[in-house]
C-alpha positions as CSV (number, residue, x, y, z in Angstrom):
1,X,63.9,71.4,43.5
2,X,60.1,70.9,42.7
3,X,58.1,67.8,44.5
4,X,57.9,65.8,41.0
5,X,62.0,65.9,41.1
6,X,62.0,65.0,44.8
7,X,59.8,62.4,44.1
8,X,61.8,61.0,41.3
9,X,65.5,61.2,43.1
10,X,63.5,58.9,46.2
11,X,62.7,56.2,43.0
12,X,66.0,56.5,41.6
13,X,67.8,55.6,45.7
14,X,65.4,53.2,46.6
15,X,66.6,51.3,43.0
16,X,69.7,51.9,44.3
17,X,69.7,50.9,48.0
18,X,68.2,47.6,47.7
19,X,70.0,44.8,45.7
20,X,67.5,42.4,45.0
21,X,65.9,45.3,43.1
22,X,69.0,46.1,40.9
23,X,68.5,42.5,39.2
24,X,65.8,44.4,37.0
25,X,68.3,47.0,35.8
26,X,71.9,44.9,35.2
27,X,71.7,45.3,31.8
28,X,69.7,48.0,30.8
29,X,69.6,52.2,32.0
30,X,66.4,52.4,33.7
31,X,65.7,56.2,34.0
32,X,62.3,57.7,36.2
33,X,59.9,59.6,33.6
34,X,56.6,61.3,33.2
35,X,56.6,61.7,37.4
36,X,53.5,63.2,38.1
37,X,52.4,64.7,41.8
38,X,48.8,64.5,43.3
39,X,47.3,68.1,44.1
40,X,47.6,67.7,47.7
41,X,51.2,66.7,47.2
42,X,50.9,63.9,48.9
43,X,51.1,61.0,46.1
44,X,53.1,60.6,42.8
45,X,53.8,58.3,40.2
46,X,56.3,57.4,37.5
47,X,57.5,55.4,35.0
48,X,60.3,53.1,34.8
49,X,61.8,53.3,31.7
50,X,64.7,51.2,30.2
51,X,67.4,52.5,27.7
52,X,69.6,51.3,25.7
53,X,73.3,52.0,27.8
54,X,75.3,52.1,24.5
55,X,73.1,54.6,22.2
56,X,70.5,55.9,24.7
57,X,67.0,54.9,23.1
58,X,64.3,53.3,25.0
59,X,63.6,49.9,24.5
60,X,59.7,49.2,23.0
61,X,58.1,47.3,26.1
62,X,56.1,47.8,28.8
63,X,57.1,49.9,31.3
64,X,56.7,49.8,35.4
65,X,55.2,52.3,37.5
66,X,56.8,53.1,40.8
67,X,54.5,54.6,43.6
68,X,55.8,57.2,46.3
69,X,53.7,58.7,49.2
70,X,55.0,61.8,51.0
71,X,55.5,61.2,54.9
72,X,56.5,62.7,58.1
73,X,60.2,60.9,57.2
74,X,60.2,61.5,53.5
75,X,58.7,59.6,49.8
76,X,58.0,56.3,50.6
77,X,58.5,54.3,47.7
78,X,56.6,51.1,46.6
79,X,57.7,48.5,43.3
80,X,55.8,45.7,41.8
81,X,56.0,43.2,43.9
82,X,56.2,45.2,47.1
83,X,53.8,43.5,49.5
84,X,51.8,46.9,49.9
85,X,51.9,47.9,46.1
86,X,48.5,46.6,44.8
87,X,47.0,48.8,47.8
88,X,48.1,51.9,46.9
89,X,48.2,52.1,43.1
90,X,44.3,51.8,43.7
91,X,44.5,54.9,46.4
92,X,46.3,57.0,43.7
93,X,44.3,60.4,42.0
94,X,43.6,60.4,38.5
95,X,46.3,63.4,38.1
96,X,48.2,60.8,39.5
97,X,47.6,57.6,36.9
98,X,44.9,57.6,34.4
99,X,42.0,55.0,35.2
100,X,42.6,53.3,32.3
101,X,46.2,52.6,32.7
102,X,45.1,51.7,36.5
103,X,43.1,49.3,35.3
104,X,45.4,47.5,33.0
105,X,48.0,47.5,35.9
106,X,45.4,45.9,37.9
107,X,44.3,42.9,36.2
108,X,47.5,42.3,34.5
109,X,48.8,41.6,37.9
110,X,45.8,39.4,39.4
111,X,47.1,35.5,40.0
112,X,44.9,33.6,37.9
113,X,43.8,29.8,38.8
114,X,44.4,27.8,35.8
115,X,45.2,24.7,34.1
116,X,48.3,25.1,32.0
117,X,49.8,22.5,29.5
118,X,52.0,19.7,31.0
119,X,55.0,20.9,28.5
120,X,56.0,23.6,25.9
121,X,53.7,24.0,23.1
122,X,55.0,24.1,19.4
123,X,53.4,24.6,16.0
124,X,54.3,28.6,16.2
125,X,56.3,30.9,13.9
126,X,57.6,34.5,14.3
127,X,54.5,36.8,13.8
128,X,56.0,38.6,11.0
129,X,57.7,38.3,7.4
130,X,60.8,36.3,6.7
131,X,63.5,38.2,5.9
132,X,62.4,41.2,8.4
133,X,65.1,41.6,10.8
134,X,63.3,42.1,14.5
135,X,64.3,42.5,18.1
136,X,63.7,41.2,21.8
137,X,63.4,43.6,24.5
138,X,62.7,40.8,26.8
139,X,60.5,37.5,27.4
140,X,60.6,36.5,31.4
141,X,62.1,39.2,32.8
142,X,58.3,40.5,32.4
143,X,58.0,39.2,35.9
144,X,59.9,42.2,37.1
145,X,56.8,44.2,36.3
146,X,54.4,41.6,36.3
147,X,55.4,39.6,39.7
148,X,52.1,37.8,39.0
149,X,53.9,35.8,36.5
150,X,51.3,36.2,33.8
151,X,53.1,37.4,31.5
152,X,56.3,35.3,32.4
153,X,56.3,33.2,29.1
154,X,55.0,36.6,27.1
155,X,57.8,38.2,24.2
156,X,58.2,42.0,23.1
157,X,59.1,42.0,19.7
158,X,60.3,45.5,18.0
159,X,61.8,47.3,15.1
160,X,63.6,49.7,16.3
161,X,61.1,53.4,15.8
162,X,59.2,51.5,13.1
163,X,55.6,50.4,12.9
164,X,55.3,46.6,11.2
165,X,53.3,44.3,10.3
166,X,51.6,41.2,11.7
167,X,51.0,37.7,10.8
168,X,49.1,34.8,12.7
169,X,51.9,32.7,14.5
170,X,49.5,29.8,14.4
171,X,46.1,28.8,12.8
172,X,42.8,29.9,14.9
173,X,39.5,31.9,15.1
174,X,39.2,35.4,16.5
175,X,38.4,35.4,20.1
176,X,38.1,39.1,20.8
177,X,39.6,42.5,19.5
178,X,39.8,45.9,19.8
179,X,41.2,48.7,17.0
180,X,39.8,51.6,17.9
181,X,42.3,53.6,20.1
182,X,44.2,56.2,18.9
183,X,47.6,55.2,18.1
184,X,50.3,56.5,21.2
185,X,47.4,56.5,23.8
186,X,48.7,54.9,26.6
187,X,45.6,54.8,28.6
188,X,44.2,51.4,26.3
189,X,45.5,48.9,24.3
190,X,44.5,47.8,20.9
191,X,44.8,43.9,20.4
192,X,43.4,40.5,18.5
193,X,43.3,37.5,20.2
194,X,42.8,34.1,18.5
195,X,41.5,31.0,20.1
196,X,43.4,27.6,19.4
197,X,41.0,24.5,20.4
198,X,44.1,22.0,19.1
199,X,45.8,22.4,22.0
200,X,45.1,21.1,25.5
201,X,43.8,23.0,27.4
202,X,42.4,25.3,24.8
203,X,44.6,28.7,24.5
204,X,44.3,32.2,23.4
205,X,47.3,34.0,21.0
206,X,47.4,37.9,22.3
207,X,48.6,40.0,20.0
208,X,48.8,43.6,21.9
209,X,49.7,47.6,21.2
210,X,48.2,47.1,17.8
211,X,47.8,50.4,15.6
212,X,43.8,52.0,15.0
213,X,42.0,50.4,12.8
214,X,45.0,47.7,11.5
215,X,42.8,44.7,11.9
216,X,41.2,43.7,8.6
217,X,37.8,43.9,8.4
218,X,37.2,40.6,7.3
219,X,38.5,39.7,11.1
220,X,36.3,42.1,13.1
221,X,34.0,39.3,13.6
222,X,34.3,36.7,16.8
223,X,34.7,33.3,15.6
224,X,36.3,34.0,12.1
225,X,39.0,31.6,11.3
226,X,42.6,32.7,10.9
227,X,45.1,30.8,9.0
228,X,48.7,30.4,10.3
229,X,50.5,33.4,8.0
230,X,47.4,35.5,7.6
231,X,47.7,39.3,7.9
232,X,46.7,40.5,11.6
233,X,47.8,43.8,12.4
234,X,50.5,46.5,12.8
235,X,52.4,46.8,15.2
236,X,52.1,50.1,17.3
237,X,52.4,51.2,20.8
238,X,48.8,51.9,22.1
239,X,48.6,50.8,25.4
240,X,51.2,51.0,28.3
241,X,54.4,51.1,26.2
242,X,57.5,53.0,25.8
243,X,57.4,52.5,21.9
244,X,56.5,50.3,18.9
245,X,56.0,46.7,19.9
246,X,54.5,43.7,19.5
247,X,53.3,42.5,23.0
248,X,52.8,38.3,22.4
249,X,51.8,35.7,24.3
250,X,50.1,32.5,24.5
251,X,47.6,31.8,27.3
252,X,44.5,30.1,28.8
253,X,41.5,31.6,28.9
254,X,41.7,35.6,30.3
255,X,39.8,35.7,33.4
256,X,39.6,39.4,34.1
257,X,39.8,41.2,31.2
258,X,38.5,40.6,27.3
259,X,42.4,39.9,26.6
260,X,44.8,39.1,29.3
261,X,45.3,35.6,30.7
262,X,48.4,33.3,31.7
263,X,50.8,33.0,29.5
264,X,52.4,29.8,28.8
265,X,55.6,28.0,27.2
266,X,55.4,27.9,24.0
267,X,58.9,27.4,21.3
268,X,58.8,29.1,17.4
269,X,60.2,26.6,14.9
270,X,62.9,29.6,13.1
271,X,64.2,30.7,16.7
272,X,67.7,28.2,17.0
273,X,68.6,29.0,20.4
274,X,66.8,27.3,23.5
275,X,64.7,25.0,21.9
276,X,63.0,27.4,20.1
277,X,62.7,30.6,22.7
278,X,63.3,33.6,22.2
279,X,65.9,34.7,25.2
280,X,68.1,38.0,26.1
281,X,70.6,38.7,29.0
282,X,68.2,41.0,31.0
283,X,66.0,37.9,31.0
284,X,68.4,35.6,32.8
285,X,67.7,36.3,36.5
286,X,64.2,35.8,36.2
287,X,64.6,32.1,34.6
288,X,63.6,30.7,38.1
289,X,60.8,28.4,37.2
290,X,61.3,24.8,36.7
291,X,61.5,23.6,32.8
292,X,62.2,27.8,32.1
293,X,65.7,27.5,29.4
294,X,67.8,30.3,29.4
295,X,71.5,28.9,28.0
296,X,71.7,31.4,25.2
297,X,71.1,34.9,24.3
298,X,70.4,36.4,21.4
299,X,68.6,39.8,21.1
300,X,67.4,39.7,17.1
C-alpha cells in the first residue's frame, strides 16, 4: 500500500471513529479523492467528496479538504472546524494544495464582523429560466465545510453534468467580476457580484464557478446596472467544485477577498417550502441558528 492510500484509509476512520463528524455524511457517500503526499512524506491532502448513494455521481458543490501529517504514532488527521485546522492547511507544500485553492480555503473561512439584516430578505427569484428543472445539493449544511458560517445561508444549485444559464435573482449594479479562468480549474473561481443599495444594510448577490468569458460584455464594467431577469452567466465549475454549479449567496460587504462575504437569509418567491428556502435532508443537522427553517425537504 503506497503513502497517498495510507493516508486516505486514516481520513476515511477518523470519519468513522468520531460521531459528531458522521452528521456531515448521513445522507450522502462521502469518498476521499485526489490524495496527494508532500515530497518528504510527511503531509497530504484530500478531498471530501459526496455521492449520490443510489446512482453513484458526485453531487456539484464545494468540496472539503481533510489534512493528515505523518507522526511517530501514525496520520494525524485534521477537518474543518478542528481547532488546529487553519494552522496547518497554511504549513502544507504546494504539491500538497495549490496556492490558489489555499487561498480561497482561507478567506472563505475567516469570521467576519458585520451588521446583518434584522430578518430574511425577499424580492429574489430562482437565478435561472422558468420551466428549467434544477437541483439542491445543499444550503446550510455549508457549515460543515465552512464552520465560519459564511456561507451558512449560501445555495448550490445544479443540473445534473450540464452547464446553464444565469439570470439576476434581483435588480442591482455590478460590484466586481472575474471570467477569465479556464473552465474546470480548480485553483480560481470565476464569479459576478451585484450590489443591492435597497436593502439595509447594503448587500452583495455572489454568483460563483461561472464558465470563461460567460459574462456579457455590456457587464464587465463596475457600476453597471442589472435588471432582476437579465442574463448573467453560465454556470460552470471553476473554482473549488466537484462539478457544474451555481454557488449563490446573498451577503454584506466581502471583507477579504473581491467576492466572498457573509451570507445572509434571504427567501425566493417560486420556492413553496419554508417560507421560501430552498432546504434538503443533508441540510437538517446544521439548522442550529435561531430563526434558521428547516420543516421540509425538497431537493429540485
Amino acid at each position: 500500500v503506497g503513502l497517498a492510500e495510507e493516508a486516505q484509509q486514516a481520513i476515511e476512520n477518523a470519519i468513522l471513529s468520531q460521531p459528531e463528524r458522521s452528521l456531515g455524511f448521513l445522507v450522502y457517500e462521502t469518498r476521499v479523492e485526489d490524495v496527494k503526499i508532500s515530497k518528504d512524506s510527511i503531509w497530504a491532502a484530500g478531498y471530501l467528496v459526496p455521492h449520490d448513494p443510489v446512482t453513484g455521481e458526485i453531487l456539484p458543490t464545494e468540496p472539503g479538504v481533510a489534512i493528515t501529517r505523518q507522526t511517530e504514532q501514525g496520520w494525524e488527521v485534521y477537518f474543518p472546524g478542528d481547532d488546529a485546522f487553519q494552522d496547518v492547511l497554511t504549513l502544507l507544500p504546494e504539491e500538497v494544495l495549490d496556492p490558489g485553492i489555499l487561498e480561497q480555503l482561507l478567506f472563505m473561512d475567516q469570521i467576519q464582523e458585520t451588521t446583518v439584516p434584522t430578518g430574511p430578505l425577499s424580492g429574489y427569484r430562482l437565478p435561472w429560466e422558468a420551466g428549467k428543472t434544477t437541483y439542491v445539493s445543499q444550503t446550510v449544511a455549508h457549515d460543515r465545510y465552512t464552520p465560519s458560517g459564511n456561507a451558512h445561508y449560501s445555495f448550490d444549485f445544479y443540473v445534473p453534468q450540464t452547464m446553464f444559464n444565469l439570470y439576476a435573482a434581483k435588480a442591482g449594479t455590478v460590484w466586481s467580476y472575474r471570467d477569465d479562468v479556464p473552465n474546470g480549474d480548480p485553483t480560481a473561481g470565476n464569479y459576478i457580484v451585484l450590489e443591492d443599495t435597497t436593502t439595509i444594510p447594503t448587500t452583495y448577490q455572489l454568483y460563483l464557478h461561472l464558465a470563461q468569458d460567460s459574462i456579457p460584455p455590456d457587464l464587465k464594467v463596475i457600476g453597471a446596472p442589472v435588471q432582476r431577469g437579465q442574463f448573467v452567466g453560465i454556470a460552470d465549475d471553476t473554482g473549488v467544485s466537484t462539478g457544474h454549479h451555481l454557488h449563490f449567496q446573498v451577503q454584506t460587504i466581502p471583507y477579504y477577498s473581491a467576492y466572498w462575504g457573509v451570507s445572509v437569509d434571504i427567501v425566493f418567491e417560486e420556492v413553496t417550502i419554508n417560507g421560501g428556502r430552498p432546504r434538503i435532508t443533508i441540510d437538517l443537522p446544521y439548522c442550529t441558528w435561531e430563526g434558521d427553517v428547516c420543516d421540509e425537504f425538497q431537493n429540485a
